[in-house]
N, CA, C and O atoms as a GROMACS GRO file, in nm:
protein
  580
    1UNK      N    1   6.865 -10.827   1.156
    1UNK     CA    2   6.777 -10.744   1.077
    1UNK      C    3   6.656 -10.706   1.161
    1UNK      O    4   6.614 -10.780   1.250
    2UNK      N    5   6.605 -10.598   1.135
    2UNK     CA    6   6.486 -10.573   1.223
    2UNK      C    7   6.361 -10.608   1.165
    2UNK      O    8   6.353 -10.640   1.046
    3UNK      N    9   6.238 -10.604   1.262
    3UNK     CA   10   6.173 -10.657   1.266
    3UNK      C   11   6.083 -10.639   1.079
    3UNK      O   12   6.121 -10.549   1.004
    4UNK      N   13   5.979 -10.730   1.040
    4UNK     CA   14   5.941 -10.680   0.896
    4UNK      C   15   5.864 -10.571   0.936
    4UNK      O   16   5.817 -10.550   1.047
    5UNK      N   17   5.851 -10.485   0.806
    5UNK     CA   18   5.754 -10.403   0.753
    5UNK      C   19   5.623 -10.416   0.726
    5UNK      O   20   5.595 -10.413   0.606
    6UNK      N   21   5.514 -10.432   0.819
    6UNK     CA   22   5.378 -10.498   0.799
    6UNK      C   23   5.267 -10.383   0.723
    6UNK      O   24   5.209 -10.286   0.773
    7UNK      N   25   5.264 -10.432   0.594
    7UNK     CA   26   5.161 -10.362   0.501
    7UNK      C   27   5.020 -10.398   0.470
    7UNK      O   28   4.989 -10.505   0.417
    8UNK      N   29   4.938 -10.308   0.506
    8UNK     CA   30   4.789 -10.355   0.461
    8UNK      C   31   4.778 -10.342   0.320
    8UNK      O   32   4.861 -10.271   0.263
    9UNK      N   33   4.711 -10.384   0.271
    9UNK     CA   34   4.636 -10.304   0.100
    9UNK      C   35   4.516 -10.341   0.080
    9UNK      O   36   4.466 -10.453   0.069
   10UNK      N   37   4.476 -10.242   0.077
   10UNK     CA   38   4.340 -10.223   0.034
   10UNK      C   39   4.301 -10.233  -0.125
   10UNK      O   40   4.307 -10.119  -0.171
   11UNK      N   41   4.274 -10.301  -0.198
   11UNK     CA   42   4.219 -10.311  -0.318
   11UNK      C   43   4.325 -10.420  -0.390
   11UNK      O   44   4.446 -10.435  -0.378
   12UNK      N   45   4.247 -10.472  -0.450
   12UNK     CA   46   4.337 -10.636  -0.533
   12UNK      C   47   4.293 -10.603  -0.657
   12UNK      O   48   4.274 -10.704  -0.724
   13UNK      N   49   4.272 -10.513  -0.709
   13UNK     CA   50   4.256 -10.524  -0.824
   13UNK      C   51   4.411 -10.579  -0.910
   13UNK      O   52   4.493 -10.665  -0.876
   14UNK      N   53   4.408 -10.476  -1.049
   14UNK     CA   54   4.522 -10.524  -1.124
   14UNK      C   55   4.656 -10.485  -1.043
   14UNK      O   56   4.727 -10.574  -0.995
   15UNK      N   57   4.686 -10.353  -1.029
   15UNK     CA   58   4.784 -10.319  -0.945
   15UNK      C   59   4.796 -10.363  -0.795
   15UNK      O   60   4.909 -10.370  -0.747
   16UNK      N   61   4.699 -10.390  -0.724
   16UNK     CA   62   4.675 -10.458  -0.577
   16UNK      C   63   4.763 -10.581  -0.577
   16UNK      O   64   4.867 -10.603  -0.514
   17UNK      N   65   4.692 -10.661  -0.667
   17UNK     CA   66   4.738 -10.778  -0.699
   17UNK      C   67   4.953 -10.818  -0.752
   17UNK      O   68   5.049 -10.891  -0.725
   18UNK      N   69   4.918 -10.726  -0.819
   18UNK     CA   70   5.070 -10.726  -0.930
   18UNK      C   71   5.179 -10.697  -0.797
   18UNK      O   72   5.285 -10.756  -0.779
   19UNK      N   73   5.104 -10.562  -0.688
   19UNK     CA   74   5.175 -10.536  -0.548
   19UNK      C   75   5.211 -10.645  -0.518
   19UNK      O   76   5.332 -10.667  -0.521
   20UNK      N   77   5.113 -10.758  -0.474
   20UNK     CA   78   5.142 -10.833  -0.364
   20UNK      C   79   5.226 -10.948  -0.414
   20UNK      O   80   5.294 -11.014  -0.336
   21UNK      N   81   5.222 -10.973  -0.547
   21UNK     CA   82   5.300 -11.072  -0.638
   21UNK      C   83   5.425 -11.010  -0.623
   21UNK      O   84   5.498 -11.083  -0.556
   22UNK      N   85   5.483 -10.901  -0.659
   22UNK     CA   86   5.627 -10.841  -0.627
   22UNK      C   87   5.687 -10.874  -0.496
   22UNK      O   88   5.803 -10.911  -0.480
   23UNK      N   89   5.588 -10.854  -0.394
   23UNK     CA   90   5.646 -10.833  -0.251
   23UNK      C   91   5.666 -11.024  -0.222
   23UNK      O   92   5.751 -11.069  -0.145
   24UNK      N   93   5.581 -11.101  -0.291
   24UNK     CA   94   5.561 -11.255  -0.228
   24UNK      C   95   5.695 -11.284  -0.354
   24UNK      O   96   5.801 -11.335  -0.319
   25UNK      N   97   5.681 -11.260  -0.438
   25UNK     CA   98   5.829 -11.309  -0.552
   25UNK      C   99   5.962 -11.262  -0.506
   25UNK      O  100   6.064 -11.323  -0.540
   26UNK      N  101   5.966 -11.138  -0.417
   26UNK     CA  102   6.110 -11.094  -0.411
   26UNK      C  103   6.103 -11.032  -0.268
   26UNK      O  104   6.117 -10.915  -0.234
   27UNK      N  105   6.080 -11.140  -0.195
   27UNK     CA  106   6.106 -11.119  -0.013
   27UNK      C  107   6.296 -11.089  -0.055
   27UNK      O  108   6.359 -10.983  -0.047
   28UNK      N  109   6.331 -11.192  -0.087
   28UNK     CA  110   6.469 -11.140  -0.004
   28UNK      C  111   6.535 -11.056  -0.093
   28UNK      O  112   6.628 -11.011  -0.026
   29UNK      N  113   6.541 -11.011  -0.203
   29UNK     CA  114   6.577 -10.923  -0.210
   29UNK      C  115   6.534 -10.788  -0.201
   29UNK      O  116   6.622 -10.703  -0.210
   30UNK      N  117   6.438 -10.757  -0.189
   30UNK     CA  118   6.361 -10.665  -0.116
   30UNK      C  119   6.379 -10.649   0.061
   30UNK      O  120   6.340 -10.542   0.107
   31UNK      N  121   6.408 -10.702   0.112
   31UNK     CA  122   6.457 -10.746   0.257
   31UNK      C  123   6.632 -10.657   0.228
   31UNK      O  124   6.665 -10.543   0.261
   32UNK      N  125   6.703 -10.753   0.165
   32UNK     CA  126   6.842 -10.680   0.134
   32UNK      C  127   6.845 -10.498   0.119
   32UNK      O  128   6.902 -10.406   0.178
   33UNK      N  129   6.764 -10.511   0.020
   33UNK     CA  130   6.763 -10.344  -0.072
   33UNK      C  131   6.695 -10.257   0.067
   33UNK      O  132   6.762 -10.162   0.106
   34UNK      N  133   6.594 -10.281   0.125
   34UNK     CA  134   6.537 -10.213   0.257
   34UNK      C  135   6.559 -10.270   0.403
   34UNK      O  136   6.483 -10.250   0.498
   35UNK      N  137   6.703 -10.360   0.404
   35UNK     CA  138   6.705 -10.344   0.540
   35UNK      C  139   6.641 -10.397   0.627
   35UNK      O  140   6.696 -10.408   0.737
   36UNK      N  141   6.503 -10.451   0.609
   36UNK     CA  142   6.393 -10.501   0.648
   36UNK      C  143   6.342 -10.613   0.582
   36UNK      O  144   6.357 -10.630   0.461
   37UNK      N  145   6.285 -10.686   0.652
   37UNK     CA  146   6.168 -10.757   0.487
   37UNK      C  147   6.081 -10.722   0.505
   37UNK      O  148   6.070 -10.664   0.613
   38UNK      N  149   5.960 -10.729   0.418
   38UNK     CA  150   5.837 -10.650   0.397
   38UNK      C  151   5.730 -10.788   0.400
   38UNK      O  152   5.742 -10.888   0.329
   39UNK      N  153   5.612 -10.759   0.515
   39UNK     CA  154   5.545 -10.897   0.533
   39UNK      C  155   5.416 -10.817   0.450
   39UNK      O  156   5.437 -10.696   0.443
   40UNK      N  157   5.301 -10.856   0.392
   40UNK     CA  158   5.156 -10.833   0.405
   40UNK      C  159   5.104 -10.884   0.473
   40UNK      O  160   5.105 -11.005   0.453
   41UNK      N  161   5.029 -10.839   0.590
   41UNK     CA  162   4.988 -10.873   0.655
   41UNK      C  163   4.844 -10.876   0.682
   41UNK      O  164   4.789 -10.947   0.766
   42UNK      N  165   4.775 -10.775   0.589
   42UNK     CA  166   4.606 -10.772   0.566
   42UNK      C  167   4.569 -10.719   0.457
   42UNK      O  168   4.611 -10.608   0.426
   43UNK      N  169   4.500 -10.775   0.395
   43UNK     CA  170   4.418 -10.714   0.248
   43UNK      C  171   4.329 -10.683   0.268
   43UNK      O  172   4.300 -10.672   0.387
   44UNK      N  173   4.213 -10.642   0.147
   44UNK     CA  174   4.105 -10.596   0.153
   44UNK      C  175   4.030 -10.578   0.017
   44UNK      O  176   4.031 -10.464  -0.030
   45UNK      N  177   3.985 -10.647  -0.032
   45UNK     CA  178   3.891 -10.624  -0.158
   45UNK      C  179   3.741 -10.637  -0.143
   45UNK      O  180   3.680 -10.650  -0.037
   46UNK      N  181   3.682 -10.633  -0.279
   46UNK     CA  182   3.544 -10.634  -0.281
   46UNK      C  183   3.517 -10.772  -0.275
   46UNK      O  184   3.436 -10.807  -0.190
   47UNK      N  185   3.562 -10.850  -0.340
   47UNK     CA  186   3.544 -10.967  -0.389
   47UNK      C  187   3.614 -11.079  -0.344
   47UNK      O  188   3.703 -11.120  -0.419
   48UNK      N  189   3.593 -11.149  -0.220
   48UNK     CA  190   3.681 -11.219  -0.166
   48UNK      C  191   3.744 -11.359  -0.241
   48UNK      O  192   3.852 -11.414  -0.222
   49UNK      N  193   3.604 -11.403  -0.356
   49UNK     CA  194   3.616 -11.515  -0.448
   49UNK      C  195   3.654 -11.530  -0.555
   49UNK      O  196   3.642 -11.627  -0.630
   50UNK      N  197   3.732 -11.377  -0.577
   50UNK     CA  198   3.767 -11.410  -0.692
   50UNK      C  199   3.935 -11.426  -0.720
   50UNK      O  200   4.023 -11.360  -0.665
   51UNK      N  201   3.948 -11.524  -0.813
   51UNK     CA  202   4.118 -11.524  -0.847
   51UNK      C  203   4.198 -11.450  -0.883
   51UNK      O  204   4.187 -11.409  -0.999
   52UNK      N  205   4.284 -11.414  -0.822
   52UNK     CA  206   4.378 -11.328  -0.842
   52UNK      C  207   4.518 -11.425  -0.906
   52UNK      O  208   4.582 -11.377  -1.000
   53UNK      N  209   4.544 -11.508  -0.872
   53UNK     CA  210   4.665 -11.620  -0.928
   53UNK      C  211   4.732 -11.599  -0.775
   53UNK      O  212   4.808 -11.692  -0.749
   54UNK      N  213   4.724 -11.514  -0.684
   54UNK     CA  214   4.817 -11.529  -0.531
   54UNK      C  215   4.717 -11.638  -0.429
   54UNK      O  216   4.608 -11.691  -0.409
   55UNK      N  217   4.875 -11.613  -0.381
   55UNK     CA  218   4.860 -11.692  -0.217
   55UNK      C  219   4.830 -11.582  -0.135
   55UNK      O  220   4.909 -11.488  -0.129
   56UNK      N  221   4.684 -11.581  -0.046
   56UNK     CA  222   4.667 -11.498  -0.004
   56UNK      C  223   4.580 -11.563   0.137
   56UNK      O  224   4.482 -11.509   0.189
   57UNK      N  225   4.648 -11.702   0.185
   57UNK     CA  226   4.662 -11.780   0.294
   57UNK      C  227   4.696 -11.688   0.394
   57UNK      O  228   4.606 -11.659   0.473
   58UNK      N  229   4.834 -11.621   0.411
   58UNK     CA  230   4.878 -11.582   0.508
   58UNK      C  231   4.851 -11.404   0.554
   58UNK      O  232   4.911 -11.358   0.652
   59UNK      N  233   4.774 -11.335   0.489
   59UNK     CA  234   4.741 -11.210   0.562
   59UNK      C  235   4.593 -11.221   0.604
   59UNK      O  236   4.517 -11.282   0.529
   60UNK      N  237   4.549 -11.170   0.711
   60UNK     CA  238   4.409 -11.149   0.697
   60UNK      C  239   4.334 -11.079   0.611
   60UNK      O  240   4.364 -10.968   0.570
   61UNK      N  241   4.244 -11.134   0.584
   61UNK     CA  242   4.117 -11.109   0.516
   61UNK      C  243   4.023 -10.990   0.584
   61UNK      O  244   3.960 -11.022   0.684
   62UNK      N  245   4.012 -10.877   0.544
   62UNK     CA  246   3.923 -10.772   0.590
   62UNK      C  247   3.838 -10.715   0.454
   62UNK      O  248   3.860 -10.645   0.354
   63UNK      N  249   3.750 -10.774   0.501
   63UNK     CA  250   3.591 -10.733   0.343
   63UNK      C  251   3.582 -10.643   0.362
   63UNK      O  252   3.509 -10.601   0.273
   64UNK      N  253   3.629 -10.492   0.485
   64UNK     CA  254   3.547 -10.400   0.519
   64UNK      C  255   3.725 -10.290   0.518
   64UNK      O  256   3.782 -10.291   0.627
   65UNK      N  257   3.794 -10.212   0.409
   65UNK     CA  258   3.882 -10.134   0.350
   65UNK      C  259   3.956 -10.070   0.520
   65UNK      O  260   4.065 -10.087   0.574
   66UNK      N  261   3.804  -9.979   0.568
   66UNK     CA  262   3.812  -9.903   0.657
   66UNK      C  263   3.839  -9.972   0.820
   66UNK      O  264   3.902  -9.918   0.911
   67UNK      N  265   3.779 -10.090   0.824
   67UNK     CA  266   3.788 -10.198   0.924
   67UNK      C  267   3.961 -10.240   0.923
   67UNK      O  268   4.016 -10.259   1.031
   68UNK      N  269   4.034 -10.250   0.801
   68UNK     CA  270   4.128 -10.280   0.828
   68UNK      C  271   4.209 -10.201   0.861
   68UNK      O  272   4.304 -10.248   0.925
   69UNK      N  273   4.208 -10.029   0.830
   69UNK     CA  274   4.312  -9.936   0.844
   69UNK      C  275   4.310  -9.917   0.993
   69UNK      O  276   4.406  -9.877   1.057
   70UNK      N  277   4.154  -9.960   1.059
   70UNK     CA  278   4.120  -9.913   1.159
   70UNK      C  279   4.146 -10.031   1.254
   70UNK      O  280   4.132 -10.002   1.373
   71UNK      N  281   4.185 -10.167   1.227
   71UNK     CA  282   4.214 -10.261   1.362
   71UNK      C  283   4.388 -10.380   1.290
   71UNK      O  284   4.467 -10.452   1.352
   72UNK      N  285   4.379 -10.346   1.152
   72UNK     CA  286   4.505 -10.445   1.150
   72UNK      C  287   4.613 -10.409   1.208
   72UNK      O  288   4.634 -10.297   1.254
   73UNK      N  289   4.679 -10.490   1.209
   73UNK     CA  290   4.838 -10.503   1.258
   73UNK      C  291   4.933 -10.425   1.140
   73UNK      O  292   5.045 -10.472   1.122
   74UNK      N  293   4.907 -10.348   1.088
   74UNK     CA  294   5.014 -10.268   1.029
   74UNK      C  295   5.104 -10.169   1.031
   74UNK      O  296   5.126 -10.142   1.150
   75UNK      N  297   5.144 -10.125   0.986
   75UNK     CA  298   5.274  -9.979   0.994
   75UNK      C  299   5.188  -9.904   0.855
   75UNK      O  300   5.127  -9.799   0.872
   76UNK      N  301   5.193  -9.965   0.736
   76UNK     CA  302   5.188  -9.874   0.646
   76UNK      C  303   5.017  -9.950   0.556
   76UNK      O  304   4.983 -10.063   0.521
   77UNK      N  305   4.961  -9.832   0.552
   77UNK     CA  306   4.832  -9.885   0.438
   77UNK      C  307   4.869  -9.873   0.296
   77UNK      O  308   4.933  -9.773   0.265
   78UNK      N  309   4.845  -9.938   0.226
   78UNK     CA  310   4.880  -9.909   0.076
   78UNK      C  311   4.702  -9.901   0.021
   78UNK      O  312   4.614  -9.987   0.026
   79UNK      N  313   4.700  -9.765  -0.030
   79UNK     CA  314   4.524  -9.789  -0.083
   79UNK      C  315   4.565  -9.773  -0.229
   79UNK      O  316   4.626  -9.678  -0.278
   80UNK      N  317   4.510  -9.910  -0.305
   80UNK     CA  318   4.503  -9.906  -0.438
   80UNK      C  319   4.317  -9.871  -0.451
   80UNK      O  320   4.325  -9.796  -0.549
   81UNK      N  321   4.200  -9.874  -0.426
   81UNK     CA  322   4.066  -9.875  -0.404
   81UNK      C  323   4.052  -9.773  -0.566
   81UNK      O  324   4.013  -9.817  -0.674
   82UNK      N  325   4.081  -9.679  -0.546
   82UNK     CA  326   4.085  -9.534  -0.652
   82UNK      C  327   3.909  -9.448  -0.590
   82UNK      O  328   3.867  -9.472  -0.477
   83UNK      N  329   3.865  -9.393  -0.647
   83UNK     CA  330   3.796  -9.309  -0.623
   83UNK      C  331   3.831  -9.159  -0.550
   83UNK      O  332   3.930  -9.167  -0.477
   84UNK      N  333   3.785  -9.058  -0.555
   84UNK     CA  334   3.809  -8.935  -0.482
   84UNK      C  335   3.720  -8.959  -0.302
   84UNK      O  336   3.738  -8.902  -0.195
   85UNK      N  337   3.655  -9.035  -0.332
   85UNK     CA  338   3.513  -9.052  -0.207
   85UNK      C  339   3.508  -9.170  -0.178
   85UNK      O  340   3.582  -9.252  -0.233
   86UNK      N  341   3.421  -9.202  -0.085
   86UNK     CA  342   3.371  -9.305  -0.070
   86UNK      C  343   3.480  -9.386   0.045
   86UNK      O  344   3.539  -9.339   0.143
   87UNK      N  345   3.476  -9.563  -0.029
   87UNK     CA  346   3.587  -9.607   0.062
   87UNK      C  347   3.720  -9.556   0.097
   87UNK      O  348   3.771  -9.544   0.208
   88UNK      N  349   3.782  -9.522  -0.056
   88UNK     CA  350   3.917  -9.500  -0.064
   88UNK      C  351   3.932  -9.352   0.017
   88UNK      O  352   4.028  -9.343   0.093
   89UNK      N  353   3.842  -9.235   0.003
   89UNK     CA  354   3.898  -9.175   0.097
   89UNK      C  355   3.893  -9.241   0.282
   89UNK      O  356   3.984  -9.256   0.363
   90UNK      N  357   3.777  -9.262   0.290
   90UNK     CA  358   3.760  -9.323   0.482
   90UNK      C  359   3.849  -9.408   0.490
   90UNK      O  360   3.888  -9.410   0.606
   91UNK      N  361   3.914  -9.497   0.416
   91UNK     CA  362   4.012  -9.583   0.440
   91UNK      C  363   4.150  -9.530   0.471
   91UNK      O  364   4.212  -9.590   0.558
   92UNK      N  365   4.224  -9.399   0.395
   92UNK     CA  366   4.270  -9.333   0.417
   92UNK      C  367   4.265  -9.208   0.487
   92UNK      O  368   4.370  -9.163   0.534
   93UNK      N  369   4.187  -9.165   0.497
   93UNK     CA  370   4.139  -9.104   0.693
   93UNK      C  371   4.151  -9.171   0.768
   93UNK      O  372   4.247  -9.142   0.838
   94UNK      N  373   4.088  -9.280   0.804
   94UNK     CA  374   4.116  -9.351   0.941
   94UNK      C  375   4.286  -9.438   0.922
   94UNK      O  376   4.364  -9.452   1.016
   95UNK      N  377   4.299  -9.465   0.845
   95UNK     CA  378   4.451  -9.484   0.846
   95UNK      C  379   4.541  -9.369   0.911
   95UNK      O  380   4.602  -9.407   1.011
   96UNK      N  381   4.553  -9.286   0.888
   96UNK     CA  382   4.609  -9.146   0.879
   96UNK      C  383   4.606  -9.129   1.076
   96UNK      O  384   4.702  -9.109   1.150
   97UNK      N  385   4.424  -9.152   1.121
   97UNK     CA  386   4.389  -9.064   1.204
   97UNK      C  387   4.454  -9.177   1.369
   97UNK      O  388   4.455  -9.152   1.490
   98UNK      N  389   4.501  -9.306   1.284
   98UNK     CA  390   4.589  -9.380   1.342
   98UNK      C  391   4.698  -9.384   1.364
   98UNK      O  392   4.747  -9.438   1.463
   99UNK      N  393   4.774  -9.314   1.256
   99UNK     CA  394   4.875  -9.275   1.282
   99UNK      C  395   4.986  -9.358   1.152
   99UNK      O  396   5.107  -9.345   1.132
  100UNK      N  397   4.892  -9.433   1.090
  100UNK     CA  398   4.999  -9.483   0.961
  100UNK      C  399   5.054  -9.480   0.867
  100UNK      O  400   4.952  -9.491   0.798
  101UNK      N  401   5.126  -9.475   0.801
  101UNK     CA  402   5.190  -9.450   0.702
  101UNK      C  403   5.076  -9.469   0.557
  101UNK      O  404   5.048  -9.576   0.504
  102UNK      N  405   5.026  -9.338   0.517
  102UNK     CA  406   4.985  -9.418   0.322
  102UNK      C  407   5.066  -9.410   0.233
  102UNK      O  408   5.157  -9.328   0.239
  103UNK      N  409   5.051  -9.497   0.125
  103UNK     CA  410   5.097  -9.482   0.045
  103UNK      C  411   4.979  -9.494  -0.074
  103UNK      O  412   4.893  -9.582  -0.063
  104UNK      N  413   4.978  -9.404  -0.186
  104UNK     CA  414   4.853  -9.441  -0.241
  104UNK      C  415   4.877  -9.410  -0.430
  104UNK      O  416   4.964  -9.331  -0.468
  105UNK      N  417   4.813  -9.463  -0.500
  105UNK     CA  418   4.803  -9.436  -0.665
  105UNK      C  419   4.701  -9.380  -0.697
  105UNK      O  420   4.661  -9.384  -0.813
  106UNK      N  421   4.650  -9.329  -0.618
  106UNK     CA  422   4.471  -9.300  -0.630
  106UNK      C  423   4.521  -9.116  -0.644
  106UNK      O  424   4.543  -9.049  -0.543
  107UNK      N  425   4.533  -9.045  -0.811
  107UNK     CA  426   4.529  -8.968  -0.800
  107UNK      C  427   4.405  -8.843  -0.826
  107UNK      O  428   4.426  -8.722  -0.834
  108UNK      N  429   4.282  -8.909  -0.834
  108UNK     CA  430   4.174  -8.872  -0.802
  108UNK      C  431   4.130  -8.811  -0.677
  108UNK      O  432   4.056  -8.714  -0.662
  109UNK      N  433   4.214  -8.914  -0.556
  109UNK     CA  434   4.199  -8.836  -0.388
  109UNK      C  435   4.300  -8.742  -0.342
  109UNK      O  436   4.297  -8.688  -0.231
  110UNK      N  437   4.409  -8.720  -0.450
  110UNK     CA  438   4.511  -8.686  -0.411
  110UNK      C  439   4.498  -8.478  -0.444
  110UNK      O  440   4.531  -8.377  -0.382
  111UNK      N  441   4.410  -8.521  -0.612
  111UNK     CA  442   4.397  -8.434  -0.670
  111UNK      C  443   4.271  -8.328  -0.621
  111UNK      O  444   4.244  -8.219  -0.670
  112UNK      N  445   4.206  -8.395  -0.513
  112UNK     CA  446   4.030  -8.339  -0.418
  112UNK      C  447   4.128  -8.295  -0.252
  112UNK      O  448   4.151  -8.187  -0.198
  113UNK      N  449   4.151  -8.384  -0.229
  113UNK     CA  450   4.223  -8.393  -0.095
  113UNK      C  451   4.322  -8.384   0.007
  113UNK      O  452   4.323  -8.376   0.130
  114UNK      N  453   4.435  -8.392  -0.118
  114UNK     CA  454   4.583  -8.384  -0.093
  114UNK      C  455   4.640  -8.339   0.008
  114UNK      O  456   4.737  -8.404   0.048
  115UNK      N  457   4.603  -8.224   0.079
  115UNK     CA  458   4.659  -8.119   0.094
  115UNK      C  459   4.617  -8.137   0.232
  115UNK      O  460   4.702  -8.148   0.320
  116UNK      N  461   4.480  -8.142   0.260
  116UNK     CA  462   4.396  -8.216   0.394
  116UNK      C  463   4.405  -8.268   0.411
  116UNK      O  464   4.331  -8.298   0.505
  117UNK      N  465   4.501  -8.383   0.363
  117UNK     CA  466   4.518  -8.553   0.397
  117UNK      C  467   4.664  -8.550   0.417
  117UNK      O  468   4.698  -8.646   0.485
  118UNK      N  469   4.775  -8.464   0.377
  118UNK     CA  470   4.874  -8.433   0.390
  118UNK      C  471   4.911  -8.364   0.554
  118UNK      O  472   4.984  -8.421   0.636
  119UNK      N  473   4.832  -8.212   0.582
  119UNK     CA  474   4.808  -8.185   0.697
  119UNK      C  475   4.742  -8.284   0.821
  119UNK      O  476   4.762  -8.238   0.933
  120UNK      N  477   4.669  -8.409   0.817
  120UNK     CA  478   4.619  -8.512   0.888
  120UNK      C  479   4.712  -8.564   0.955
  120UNK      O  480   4.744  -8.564   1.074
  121UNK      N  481   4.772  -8.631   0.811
  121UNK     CA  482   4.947  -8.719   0.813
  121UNK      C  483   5.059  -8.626   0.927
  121UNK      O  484   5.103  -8.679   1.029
  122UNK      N  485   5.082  -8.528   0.899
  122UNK     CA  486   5.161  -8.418   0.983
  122UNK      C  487   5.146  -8.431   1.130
  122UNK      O  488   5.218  -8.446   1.229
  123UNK      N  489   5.004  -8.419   1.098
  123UNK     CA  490   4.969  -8.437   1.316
  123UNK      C  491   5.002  -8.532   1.363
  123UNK      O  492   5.080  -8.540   1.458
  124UNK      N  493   4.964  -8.597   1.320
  124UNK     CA  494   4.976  -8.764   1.353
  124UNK      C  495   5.119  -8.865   1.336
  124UNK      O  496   5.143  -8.980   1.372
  125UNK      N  497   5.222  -8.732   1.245
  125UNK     CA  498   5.391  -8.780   1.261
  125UNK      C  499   5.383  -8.892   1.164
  125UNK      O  500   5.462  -8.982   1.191
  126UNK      N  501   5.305  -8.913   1.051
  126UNK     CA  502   5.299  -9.007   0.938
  126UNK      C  503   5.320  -8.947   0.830
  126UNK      O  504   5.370  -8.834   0.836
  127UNK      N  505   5.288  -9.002   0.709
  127UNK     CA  506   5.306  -8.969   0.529
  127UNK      C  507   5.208  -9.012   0.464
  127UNK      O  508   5.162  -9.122   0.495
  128UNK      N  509   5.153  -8.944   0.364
  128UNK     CA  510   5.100  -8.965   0.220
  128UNK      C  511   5.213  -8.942   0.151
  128UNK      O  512   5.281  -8.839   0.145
  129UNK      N  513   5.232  -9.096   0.075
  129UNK     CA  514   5.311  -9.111  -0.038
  129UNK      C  515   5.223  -9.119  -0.166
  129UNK      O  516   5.114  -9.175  -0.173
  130UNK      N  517   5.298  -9.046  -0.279
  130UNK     CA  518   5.218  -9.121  -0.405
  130UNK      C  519   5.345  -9.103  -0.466
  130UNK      O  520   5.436  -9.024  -0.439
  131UNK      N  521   5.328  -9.240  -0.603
  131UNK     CA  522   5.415  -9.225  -0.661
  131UNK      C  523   5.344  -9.289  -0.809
  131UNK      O  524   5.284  -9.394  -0.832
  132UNK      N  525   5.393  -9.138  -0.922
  132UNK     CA  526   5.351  -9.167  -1.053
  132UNK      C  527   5.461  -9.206  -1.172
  132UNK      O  528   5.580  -9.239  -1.172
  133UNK      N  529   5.388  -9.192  -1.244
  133UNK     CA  530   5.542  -9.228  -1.367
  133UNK      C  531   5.604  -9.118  -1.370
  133UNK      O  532   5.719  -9.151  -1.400
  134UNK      N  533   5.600  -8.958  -1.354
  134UNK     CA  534   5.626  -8.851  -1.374
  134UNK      C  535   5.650  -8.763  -1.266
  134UNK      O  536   5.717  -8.662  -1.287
  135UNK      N  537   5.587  -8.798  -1.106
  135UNK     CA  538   5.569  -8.748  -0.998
  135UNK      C  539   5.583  -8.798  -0.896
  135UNK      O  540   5.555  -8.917  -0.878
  136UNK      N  541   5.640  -8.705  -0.785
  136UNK     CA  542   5.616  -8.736  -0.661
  136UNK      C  543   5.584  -8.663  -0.570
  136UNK      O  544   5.629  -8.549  -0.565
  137UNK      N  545   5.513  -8.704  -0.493
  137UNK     CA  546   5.413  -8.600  -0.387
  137UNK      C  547   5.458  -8.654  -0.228
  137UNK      O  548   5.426  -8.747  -0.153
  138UNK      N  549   5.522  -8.571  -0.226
  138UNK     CA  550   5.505  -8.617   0.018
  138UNK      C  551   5.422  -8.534   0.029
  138UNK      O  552   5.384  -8.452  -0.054
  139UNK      N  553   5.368  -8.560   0.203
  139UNK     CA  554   5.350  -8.463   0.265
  139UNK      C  555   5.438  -8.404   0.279
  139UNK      O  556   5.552  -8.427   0.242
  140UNK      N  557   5.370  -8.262   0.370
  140UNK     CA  558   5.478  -8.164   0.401
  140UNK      C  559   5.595  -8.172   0.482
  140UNK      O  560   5.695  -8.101   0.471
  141UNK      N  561   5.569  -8.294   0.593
  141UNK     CA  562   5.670  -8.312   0.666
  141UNK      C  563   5.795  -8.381   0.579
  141UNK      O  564   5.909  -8.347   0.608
  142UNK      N  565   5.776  -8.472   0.480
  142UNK     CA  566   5.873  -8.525   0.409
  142UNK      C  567   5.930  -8.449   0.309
  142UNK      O  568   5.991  -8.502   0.215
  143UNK      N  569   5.917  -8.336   0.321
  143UNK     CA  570   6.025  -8.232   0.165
  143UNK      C  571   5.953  -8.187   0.064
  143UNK      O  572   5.833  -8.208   0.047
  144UNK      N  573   6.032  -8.121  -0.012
  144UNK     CA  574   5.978  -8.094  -0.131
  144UNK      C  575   5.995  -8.210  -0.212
  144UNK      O  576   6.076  -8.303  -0.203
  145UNK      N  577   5.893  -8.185  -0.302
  145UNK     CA  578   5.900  -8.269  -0.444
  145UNK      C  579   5.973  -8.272  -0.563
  145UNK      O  580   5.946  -8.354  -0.650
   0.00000   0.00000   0.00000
């Protein structure tokens, strides 16, 4: 099998969290279904003290969203953060301007930015993914919707 899939995420909130519980509950079959297994390998919240109910021993710890898109060990950022501004977009710029894969729920940045963050992704031979209950958005290099 090849090597894992190393994912950052940025934001622990409810969905951050519920992410990383899926991926730590169902390594191997998630490994099976993609071929790969999928490691986390760096987070990122506001709040480093607070409980989430995970084990969150084994990825690094980055207090700073944009610090991590910009030095972890990953392939793909996952930004749960939300906002149109602020962190969640620079976190996803400098992700992008690295060359990594997003994937994001934040349709606030998607709905300001999309399109400029889509063209970023392009240069750089990466993706903005989002995925809603109703929708799906690539960039342009990945198809229509």
């Amino acid at each position: 099998m090849a090597d894992a899939l190393k994912i950052g995420v940025a934001g622990l909130g409810t969905v951050g969290a519920s992410l990383v519980r899926i991926i730590q509950d169902r390594q191997e079959s998630l490994a099976v279904a993609c071929g790969r297994s999928i490691e986390i390998t760096a987070v990122s919240a506001r709040n480093r003290d607070k409980d989430r109910g995970l084990d969150l021993t084994g990825p690094i710890w980055f207090d700073d969203p944009v610090e991590m898109a910009k030095d972890a060990d990953i392939e793909v950022l996952v930004e749960l953060i939300g906002g149109a501004d602020g962190a969640a977009r620079a976190t996803v710029e400098t992700a992008l301007e690295r060359g990594l894969h997003v994937v994001t729920a934040n349709k606030a940045l998607l709905a300001e930015s999309g399109v400029e963050l889509a063209a970023a992704a392009e240069i750089e031979g990466s993706s903005v993914e989002f995925r809603g209950r109703r929708c799906r958005w690539y960039s342009s290099n990945q198809g229509d919707a």
